[in-house]
DSSP file (Angstrom, degrees, kcal/mol; ACC not computed):
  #  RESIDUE AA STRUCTURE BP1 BP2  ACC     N-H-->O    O-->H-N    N-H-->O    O-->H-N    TCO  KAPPA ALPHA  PHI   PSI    X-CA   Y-CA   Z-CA
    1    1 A X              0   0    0      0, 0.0     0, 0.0     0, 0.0     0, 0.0   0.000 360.0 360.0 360.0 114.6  -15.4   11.5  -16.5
    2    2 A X     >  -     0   0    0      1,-0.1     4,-1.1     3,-0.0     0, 0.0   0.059 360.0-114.2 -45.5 165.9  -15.4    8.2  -14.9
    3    3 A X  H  > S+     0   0    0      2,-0.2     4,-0.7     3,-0.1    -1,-0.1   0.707 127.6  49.5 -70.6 -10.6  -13.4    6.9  -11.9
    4    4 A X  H >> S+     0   0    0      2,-0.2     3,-2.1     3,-0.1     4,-1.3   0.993 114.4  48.1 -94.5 -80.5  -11.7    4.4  -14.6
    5    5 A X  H 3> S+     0   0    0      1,-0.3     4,-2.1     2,-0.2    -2,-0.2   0.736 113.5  49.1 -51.2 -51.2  -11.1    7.9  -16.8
    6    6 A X  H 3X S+     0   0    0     -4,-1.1     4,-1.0     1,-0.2    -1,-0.3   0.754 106.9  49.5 -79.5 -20.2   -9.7    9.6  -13.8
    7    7 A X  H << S+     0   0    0     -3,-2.1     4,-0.4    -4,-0.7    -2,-0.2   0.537 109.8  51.9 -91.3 -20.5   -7.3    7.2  -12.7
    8    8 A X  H  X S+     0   0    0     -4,-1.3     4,-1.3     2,-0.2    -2,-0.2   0.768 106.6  50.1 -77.9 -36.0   -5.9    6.9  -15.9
    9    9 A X  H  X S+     0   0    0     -4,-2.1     4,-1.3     2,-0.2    -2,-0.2   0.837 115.0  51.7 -81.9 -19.8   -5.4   10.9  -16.5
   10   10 A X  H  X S+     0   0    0     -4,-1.0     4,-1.7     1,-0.2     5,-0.4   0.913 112.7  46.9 -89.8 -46.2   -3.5   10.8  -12.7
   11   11 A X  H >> S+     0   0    0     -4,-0.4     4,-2.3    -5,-0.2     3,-0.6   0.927 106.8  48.7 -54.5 -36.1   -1.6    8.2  -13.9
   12   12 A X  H >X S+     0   0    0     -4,-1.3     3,-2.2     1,-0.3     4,-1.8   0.991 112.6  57.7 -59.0 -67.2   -0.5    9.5  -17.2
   13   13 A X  H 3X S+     0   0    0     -4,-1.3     4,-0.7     1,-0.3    -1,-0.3   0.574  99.6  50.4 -36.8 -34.7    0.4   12.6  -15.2
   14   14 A X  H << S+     0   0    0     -4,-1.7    -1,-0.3    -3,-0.6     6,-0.3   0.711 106.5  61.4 -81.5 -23.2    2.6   11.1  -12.8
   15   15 A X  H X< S+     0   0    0     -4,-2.3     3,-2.4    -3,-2.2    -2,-0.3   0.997 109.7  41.1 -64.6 -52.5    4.4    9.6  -16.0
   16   16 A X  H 3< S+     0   0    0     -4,-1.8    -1,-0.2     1,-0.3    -3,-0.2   0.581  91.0  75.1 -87.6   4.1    5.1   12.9  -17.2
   17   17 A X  T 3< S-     0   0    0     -4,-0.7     2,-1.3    -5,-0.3    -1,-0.3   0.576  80.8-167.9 -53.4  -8.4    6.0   14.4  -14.5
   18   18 A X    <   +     0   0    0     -3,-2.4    -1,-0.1    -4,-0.3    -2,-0.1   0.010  54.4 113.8  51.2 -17.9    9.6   12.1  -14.9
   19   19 A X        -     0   0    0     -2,-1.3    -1,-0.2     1,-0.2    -4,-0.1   0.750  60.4-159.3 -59.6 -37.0   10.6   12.9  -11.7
   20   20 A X        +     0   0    0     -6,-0.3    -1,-0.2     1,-0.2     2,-0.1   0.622  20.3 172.0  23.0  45.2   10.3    9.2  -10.4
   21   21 A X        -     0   0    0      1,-0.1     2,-0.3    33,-0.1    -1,-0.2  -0.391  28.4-146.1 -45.6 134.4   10.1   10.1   -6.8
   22   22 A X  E     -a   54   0A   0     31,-1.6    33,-6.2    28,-0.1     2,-0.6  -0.883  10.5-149.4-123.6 135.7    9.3    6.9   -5.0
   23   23 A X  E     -aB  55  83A   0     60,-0.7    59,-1.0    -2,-0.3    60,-0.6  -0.883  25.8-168.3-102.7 108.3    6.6    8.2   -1.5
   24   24 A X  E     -aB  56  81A   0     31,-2.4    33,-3.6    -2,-0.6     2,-0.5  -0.741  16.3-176.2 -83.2 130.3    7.6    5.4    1.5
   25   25 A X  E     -aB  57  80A   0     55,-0.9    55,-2.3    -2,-0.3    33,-0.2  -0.969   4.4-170.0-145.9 125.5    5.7    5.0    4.5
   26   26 A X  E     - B   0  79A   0     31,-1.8    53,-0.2    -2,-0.5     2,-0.1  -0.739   6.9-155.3-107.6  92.6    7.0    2.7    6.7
   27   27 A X  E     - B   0  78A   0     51,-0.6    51,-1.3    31,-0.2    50,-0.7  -0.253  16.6-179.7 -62.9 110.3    4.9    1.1   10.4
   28   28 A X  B     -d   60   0B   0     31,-7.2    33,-2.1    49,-0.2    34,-0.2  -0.431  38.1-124.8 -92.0-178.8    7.0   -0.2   13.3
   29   29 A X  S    S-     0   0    0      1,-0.2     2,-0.3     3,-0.1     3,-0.2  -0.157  75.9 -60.1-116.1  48.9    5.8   -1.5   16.3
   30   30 A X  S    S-     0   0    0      1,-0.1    -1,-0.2     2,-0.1    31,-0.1  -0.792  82.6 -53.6  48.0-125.0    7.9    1.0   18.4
   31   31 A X  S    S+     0   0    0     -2,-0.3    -1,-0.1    -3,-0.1     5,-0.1   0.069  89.9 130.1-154.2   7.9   11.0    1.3   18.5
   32   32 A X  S >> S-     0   0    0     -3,-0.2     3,-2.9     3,-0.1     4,-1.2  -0.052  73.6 -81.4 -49.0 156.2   12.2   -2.9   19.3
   33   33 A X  H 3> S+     0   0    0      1,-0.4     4,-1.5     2,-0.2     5,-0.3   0.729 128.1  50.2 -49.7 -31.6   14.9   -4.7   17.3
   34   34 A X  H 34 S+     0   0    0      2,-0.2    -1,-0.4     1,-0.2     4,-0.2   0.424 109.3  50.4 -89.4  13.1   12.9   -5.7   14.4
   35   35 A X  H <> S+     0   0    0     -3,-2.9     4,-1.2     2,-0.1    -2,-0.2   0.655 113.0  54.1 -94.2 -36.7   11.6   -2.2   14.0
   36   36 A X  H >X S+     0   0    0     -4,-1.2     3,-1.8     2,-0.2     4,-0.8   0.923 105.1  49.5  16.7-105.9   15.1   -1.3   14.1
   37   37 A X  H 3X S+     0   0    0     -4,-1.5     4,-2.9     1,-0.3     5,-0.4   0.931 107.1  52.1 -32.0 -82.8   16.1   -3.3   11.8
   38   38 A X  H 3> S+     0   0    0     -5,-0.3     4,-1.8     1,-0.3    -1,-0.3   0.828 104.5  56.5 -30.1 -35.2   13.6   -2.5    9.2
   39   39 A X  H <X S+     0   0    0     -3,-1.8     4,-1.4    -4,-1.2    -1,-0.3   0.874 109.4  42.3 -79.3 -48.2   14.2    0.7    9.3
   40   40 A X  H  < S+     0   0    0     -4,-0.8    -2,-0.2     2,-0.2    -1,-0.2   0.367 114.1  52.2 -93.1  16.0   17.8    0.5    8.6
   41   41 A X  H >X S+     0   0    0     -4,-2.9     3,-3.0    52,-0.1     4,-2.1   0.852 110.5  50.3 -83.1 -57.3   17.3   -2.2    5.9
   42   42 A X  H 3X S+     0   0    0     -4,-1.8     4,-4.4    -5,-0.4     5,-0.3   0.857 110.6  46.4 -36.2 -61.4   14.8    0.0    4.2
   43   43 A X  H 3< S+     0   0    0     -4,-1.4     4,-0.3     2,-0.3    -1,-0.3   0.595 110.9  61.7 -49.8 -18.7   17.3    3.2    4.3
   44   44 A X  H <> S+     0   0    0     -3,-3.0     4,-2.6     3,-0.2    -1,-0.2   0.884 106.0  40.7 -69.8 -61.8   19.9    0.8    3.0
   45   45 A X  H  X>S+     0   0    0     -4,-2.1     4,-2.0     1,-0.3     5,-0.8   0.940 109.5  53.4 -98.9 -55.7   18.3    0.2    0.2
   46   46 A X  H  X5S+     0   0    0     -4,-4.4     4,-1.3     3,-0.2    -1,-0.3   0.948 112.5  56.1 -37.5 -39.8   16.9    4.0   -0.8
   47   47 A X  H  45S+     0   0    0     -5,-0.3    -2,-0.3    -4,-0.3    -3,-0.2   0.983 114.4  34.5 -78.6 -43.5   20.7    5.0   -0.5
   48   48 A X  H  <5S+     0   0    0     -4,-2.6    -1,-0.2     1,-0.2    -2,-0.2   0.754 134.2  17.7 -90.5 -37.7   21.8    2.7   -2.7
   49   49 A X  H  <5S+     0   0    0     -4,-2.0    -3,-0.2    -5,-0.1    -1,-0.2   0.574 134.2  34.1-107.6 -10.3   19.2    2.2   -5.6
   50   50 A X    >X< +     0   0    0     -4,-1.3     3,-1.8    -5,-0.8     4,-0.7  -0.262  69.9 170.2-133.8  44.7   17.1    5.6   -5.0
   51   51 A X  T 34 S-     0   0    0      1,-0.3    -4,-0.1     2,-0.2    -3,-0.1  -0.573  80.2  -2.3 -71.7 110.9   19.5    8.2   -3.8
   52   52 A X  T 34 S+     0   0    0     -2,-0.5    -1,-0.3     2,-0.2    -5,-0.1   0.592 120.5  94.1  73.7  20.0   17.6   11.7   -3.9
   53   53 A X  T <4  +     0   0    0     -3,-1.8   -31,-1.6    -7,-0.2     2,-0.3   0.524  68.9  64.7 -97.6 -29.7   14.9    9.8   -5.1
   54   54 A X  E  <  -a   22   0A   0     -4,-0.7     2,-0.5   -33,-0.2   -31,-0.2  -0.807  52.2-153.1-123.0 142.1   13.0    8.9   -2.3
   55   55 A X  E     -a   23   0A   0    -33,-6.2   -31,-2.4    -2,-0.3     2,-0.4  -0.998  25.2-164.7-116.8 145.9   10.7   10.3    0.6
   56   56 A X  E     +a   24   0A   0     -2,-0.5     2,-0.4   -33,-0.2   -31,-0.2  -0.968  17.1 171.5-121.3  94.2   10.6    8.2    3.7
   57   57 A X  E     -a   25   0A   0    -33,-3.6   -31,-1.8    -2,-0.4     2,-0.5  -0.936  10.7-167.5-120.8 131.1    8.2    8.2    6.7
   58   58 A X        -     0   0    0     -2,-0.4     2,-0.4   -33,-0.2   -31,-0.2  -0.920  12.2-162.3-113.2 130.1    8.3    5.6    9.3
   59   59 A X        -     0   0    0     -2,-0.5   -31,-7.2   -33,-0.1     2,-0.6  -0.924  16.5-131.3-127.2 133.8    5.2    5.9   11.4
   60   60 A X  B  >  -d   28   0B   0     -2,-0.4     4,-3.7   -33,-0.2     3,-0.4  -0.855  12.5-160.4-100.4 121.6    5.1    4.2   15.0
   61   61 A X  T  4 S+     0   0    0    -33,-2.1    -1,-0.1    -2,-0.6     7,-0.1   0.767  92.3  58.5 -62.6 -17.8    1.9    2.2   15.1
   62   62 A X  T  4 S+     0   0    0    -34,-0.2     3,-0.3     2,-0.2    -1,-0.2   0.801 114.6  36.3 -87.2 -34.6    2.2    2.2   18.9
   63   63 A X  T  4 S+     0   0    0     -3,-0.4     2,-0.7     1,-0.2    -2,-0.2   0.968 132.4  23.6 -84.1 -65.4    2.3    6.0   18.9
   64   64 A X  S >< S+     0   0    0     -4,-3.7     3,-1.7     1,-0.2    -2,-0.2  -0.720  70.3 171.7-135.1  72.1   -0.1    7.0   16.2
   65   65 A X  T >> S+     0   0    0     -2,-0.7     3,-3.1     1,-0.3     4,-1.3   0.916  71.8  69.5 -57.0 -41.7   -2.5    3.7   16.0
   66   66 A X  H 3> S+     0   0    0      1,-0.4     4,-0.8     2,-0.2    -1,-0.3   0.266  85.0  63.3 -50.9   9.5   -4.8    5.6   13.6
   67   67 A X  H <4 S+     0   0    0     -3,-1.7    -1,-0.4     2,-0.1    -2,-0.2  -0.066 101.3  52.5-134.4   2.0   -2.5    5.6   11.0
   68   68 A X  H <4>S+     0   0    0     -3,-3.1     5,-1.4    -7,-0.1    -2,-0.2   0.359 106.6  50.6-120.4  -1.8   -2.8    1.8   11.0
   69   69 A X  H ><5S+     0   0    0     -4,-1.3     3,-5.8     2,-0.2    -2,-0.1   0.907 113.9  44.8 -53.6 -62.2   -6.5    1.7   10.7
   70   70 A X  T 3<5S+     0   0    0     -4,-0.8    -3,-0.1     1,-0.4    -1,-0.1   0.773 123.6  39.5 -74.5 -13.3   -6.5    4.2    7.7
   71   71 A X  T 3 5S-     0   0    0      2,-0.1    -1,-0.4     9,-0.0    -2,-0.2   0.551 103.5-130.9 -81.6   1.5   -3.8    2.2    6.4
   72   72 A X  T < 5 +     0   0    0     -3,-5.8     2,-1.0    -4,-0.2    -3,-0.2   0.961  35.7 173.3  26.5  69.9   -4.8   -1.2    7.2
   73   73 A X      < +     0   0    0     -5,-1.4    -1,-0.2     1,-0.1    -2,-0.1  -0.867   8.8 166.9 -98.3  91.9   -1.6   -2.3    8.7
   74   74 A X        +     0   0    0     -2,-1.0     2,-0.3    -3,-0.2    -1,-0.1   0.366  66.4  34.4 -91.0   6.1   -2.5   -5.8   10.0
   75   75 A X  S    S-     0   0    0    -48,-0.0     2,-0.2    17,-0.0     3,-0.2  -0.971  87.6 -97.3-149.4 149.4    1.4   -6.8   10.7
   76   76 A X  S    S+     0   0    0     -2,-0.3   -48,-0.1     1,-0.2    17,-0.1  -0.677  96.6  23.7 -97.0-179.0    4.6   -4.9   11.8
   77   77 A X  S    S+     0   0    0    -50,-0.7    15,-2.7    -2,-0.2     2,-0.5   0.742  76.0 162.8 -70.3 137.0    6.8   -3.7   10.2
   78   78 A X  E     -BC  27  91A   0    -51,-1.3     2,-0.8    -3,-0.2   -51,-0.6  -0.873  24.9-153.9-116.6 154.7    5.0   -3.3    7.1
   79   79 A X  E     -BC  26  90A   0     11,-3.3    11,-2.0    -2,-0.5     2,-0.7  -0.842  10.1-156.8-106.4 106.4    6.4   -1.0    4.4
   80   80 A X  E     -BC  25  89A   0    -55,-2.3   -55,-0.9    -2,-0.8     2,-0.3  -0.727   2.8-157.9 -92.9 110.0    3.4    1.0    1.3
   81   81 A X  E     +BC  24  88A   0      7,-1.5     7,-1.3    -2,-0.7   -57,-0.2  -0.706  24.0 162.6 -55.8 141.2    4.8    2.2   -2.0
   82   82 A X  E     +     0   0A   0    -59,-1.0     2,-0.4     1,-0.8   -58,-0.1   0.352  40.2  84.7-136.3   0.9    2.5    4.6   -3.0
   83   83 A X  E    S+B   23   0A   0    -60,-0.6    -1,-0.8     1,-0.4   -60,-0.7  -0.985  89.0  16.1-136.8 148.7    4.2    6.4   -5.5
   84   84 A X  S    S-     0   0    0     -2,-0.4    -1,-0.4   -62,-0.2   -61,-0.1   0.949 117.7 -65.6 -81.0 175.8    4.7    6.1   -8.4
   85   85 A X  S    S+     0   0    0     -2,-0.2     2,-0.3    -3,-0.1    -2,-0.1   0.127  95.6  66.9 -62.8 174.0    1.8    3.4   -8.8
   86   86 A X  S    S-     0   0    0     -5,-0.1     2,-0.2    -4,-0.1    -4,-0.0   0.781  80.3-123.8 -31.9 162.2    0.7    0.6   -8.0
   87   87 A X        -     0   0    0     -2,-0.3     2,-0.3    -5,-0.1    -5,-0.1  -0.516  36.0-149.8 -78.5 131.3    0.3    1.2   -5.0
   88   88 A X  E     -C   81   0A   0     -7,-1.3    -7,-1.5    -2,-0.2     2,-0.3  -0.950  15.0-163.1-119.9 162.5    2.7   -1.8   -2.8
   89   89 A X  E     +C   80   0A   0     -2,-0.3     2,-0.4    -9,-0.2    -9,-0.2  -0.989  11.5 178.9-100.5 115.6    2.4   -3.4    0.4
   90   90 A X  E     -C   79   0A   0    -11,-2.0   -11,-3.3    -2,-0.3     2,-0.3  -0.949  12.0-162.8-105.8 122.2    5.8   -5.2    1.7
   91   91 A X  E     +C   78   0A   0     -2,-0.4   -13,-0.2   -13,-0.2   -14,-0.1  -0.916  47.2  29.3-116.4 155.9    5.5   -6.9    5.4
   92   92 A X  S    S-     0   0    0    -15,-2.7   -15,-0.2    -2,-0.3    -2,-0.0  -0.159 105.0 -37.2 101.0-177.6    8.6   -8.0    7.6
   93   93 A X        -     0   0    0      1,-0.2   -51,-0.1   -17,-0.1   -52,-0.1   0.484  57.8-135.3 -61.0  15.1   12.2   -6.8    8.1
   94   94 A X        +     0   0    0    -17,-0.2    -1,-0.2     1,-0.2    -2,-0.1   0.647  64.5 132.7  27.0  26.4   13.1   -5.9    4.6
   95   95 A X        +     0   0    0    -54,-0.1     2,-0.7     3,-0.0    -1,-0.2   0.727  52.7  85.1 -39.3 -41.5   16.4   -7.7    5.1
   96   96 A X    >>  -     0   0    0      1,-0.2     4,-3.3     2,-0.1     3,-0.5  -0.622  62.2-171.3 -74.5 100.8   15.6   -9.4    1.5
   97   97 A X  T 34 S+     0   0    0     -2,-0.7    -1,-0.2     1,-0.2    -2,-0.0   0.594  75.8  48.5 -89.5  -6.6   16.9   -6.9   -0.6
   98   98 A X  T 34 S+     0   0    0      2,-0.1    -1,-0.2     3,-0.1     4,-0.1   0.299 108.7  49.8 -74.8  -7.7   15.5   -8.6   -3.8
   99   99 A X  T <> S+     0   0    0     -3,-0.5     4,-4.3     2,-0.1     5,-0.3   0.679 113.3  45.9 -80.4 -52.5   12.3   -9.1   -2.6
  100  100 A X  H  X S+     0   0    0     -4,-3.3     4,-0.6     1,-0.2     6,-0.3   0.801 114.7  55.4 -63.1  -0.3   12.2   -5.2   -1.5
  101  101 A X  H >4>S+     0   0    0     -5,-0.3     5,-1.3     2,-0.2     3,-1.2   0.918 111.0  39.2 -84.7 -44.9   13.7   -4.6   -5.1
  102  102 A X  H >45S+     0   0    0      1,-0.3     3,-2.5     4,-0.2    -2,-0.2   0.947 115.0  57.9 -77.7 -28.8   11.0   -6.4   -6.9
  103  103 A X  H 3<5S+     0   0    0     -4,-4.3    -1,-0.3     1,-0.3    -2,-0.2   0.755 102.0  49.0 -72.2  -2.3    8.5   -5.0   -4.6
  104  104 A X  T <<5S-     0   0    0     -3,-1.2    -1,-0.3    -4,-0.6    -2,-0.2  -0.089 117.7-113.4-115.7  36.3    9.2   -1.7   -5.2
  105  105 A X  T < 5S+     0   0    0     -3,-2.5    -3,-0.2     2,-0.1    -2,-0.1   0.305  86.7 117.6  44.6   7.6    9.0   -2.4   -8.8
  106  106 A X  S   <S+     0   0    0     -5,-1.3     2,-0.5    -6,-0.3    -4,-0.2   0.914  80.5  21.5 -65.8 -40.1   13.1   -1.7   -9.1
  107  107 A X  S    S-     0   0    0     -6,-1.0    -1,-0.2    -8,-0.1    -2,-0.1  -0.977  85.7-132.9-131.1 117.9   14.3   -5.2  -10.2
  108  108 A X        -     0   0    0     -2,-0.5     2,-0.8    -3,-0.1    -5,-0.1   0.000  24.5-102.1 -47.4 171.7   11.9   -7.6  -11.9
  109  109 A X        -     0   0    0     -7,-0.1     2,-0.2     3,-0.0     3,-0.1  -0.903  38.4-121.6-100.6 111.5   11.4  -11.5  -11.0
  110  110 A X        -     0   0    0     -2,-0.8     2,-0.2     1,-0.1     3,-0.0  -0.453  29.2-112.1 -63.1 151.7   13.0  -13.7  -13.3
  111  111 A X        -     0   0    0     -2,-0.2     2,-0.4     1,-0.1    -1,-0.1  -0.193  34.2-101.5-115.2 127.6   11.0  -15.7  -14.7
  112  112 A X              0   0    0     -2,-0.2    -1,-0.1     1,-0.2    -3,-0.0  -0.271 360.0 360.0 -68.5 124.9   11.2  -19.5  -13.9
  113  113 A X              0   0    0     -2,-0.4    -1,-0.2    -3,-0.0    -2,-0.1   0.464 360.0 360.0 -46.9 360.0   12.6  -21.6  -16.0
């Protein structure tokens, strides 16, 4: 079994698992207004479109810097989907609640005329 073979049976697998728990990991840059912020757009926006849905970890880059190597977190705050796939990266205050919708695959982009 390939890596192409294997990433296809964990995906299929997360499909039938149905659960469609979404895993959130969000990096401030301590604990300042725009980390703030972020934190409580993000939380916003799980209550309201992923209620019981969702796990949520906010990691302070300032605290635990290795955890933005092994993520490659070049900006705060930046927000990773990682379940279910793709895998997303979202950077900034996640004020735009229709950008964070399409990024978190909830809401599509319509399509330009």
């Amino acid at each position: 079994m390939d890596v192409k073979d294997s990433s296809a049976a964990f995906e299929e697998a997360l499909d039938k698992t149905g659960d469609g728990k979404y895993v959130l990991r969000l990096y401030v840059a301590g604990m300042g207004p725009k980390s703030v912020q972020a934190i409580d757009n993000i939380k916003r926006v799980c209550e309201e479109y992923l209620p019981g849905r969702y796990q949520l970890e906010v990691i302070d880059i300032y605290q635990f810097p290795i955890f933005a190597k092994d993520g490659q977190i070049i900006a705060a705050p930046t927000l990773i989907k990682e379940l279910p796939p793709p895998l997303r990266k979202l950077i900034g205050s996640m004020a735009d609640t229709e950008r964070v919708l399409v990024g978190l695959d909830l809401k599509f982009k319509p399509a330009k005329e």
